[in-house]
Every structure is written in C-alpha cells, then in structure tokens.
C-alpha positions in Angstrom: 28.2 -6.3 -17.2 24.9 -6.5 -14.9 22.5 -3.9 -15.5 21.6 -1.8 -12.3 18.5 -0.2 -12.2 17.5 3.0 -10.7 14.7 3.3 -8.2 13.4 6.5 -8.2 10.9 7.9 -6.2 9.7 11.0 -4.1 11.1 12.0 -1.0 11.5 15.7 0.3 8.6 16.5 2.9 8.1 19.0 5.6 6.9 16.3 7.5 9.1 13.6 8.9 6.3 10.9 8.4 5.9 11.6 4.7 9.8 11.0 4.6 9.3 8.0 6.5 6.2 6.0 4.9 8.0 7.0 1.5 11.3 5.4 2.6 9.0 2.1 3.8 7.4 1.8 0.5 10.8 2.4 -1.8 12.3 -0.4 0.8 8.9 -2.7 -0.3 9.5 -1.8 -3.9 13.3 -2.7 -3.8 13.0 -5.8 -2.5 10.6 -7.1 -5.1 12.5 -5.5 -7.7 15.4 -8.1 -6.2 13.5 -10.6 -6.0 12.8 -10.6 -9.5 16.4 -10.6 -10.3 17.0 -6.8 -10.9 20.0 -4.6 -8.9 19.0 -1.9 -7.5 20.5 1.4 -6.4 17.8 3.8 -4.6 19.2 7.2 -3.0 16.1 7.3 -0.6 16.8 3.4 0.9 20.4 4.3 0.7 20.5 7.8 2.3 17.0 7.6 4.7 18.8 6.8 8.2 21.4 9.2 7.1 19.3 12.1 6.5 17.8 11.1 10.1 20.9 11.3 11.5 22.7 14.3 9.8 19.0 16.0 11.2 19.7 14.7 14.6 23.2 16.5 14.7 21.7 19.9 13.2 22.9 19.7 9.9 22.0 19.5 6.3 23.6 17.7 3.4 25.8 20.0 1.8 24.8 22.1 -1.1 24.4 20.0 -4.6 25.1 17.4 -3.2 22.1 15.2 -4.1 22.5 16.4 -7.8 26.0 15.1 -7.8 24.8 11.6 -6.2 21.9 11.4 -9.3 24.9 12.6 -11.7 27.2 9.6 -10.0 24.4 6.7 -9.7 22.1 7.8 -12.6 25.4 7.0 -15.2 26.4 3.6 -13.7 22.3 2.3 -14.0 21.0 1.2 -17.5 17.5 1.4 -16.4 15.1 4.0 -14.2 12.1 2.7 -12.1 9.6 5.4 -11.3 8.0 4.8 -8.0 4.4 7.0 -8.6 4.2 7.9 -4.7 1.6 10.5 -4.2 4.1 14.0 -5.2 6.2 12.3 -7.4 5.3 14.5 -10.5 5.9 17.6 -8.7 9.0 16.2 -7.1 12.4 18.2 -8.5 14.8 15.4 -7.6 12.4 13.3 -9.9 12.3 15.0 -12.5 16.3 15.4 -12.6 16.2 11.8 -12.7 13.8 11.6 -15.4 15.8 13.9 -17.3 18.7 12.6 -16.8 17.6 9.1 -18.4 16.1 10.8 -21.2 18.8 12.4 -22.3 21.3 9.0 -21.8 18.3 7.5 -23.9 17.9 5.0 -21.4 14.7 2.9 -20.5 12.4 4.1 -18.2 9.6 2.1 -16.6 7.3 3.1 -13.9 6.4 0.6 -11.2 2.6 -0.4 -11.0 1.0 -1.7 -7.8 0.4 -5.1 -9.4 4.9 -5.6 -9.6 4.8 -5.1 -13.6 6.7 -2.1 -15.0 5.1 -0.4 -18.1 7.2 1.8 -20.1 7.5 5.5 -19.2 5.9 7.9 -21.5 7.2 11.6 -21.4 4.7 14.2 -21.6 
C-alpha cells in the first residue's frame, strides 16, 4: 500500500487574499512534496476553487463538514506535513489535524523552507 501524506496547513481568513496566498503556497509545497516522490492529499488545494465558488453562489459549507473531511482523509494518510504559514498555531482546523495524528500515533513532520521535513514535536 503507498503511503499518502497529509498536507496540512492554515486556511480560514476574513480576508479573501490571506485565503488566496495560503492556497498558492500549499499548491508550491505539494508539488515539491511530489516531486520528491510523496502522495499528497491537502483539503485547502483540494477544496480552494470550491470554497470560491460555493462563496460566489451565497453559501457556506455545511455544518461539520470540514471535521468529517479531516476524519475521512486524516485515516487513509500515514503521514502529516505541517505547513508553518503565519496563523498556523492558532489555526483550529490545525490543530484537529494535529490531534488527530497524535492520537493514530502517526508521524508528523513540519515542512521547512529549505524542502526538508523535521519531525514534529508536541508542546
């Protein structure tokens, strides 16, 4: 079985370019991840347009529903990737993540700006 790895990173902003130049930079990240042979899943590449588009029509996601997408995608990955974007520490969705690795006992690893990946310590 391939091992999928995670991308995690911040996303929720009041302001639509925060959203944007966070969506960019997971996109950046992803691809060099692939490039160096990992599979990645990443809710914010994944879901980016759609948000946009949900927005455009007036409506939200549904309630819980990115919980349930973490729940879903967080147990078919072996491995998470923290992306540090500036508010990723006070990010909820994050932290779920995080949690949610921690409790599979699964390796976390946050990204640094150099491409290497440095094991995650809790605090």
């Amino acid at each position: 079985m391939t091992l999928l790895t995670y991308l995690s990173c911040p996303y929720s902003d009041p302001s639509p370019e925060v959203r944007s130049k966070r969506f960019r930079e997971a996109v950046r990240v992803s691809a060099k991840l692939m490039l160096g042979g990992r599979f990645i899943v990443c809710p914010v590449v994944m879901n980016h347009h759609v948000e946009i588009e949900i927005q455009a029509d007036g409506r939200a996601f549904p309630p819980g529903y990115w919980r349930e997408l973490e729940q879903e995608l967080t147990a078919q990955c072996g491995e998470l990737v923290i992306l540090p974007l500036p508010g990723w520490e006070q990010s909820r969705g994050m932290r779920r993540e995080i949690d949610l690795f921690l409790s599979a006992e699964r390796p976390i690893f946050h990204f640094v700006c150099d491409g290497t990946l440095q094991p995650f310590e809790p605090r």
